[in-house]
C-alpha positions in Angstrom: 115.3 62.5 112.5 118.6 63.1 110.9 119.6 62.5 107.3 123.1 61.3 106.1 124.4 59.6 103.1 122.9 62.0 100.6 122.8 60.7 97.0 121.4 61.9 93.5 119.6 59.3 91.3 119.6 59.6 87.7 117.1 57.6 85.8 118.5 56.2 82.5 117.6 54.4 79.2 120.9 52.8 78.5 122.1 51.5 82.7 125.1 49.7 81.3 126.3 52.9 79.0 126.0 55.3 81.9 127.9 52.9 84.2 130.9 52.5 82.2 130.8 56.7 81.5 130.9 57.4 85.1 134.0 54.4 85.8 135.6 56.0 83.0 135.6 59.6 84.9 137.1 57.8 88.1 133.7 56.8 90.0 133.6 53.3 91.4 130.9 50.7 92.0 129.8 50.2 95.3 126.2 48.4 95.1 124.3 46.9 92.6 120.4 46.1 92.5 119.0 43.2 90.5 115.8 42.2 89.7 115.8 38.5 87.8 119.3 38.7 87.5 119.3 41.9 85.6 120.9 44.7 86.9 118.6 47.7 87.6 120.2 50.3 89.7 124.1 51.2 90.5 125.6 53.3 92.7 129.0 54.7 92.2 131.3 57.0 94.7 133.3 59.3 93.6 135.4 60.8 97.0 132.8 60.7 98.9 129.8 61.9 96.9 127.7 59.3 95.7 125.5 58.8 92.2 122.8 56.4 91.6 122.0 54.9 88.2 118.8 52.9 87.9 117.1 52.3 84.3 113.5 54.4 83.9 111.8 50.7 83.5 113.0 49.8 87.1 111.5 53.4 88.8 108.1 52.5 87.5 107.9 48.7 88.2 109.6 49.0 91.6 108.6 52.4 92.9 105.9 53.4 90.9 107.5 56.5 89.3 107.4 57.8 85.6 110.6 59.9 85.4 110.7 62.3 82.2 113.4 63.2 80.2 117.2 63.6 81.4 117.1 67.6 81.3 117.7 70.4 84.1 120.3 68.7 85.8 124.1 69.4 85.7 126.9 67.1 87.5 130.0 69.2 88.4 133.4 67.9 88.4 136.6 69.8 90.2 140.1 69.5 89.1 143.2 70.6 90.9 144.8 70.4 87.7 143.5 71.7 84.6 146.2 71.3 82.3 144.3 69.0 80.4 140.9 70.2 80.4 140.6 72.9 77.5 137.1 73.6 76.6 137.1 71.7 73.1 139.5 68.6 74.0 137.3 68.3 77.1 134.0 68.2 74.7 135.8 65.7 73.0 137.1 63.5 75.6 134.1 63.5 77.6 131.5 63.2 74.5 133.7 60.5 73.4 132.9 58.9 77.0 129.1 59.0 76.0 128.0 62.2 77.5 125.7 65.0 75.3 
């Protein structure tokens, strides 16, 4: 067996907030999951890595998980440039995005 396409899921109170933070950083939507016409998971690419978004309520009903709390993980983003990213006005920019 071999494994391609790697992806990191991120389960999520608030599916439509964490979409918009992650488009606002440059990912785009690929796929989208519904369940009665409600949207339930997303997944996003961002060159060539991709993230999937899918709200807590939809891991338990679909695949029987109970995921915790959003803590211990860390999403890294490189820059060529870095004119723009100073500590605090990053804080801002990207808090202002939604992100804690």
């Amino acid at each position: 067996m071999e494994f391609k396409s790697p992806q990191i899921n991120l389960y999520v109170t608030d599916l439509a907030r964490s979409r918009t933070f992650y488009e606002k950083l440059g990912f785009k939507l690929t796929f989208t999951a519904e369940i009665e016409g409600e949207a339930v998971h997303h997944e996003l690419v961002l060159d060539g890595f991709k993230l999937g978004l899918a709200s807590r309520t939809s891991a338990n009903k679909v695949h029987g998980l109970t995921p915790g709390t959003n803590t211990g993980s860390e999403l890294a983003l490189w820059t060529e440039d870095g004119s723009g990213a100073s500590i605090p006005a990053g804080e801002r920019r990207y808090t202002s995005f939604g992100s804690t």
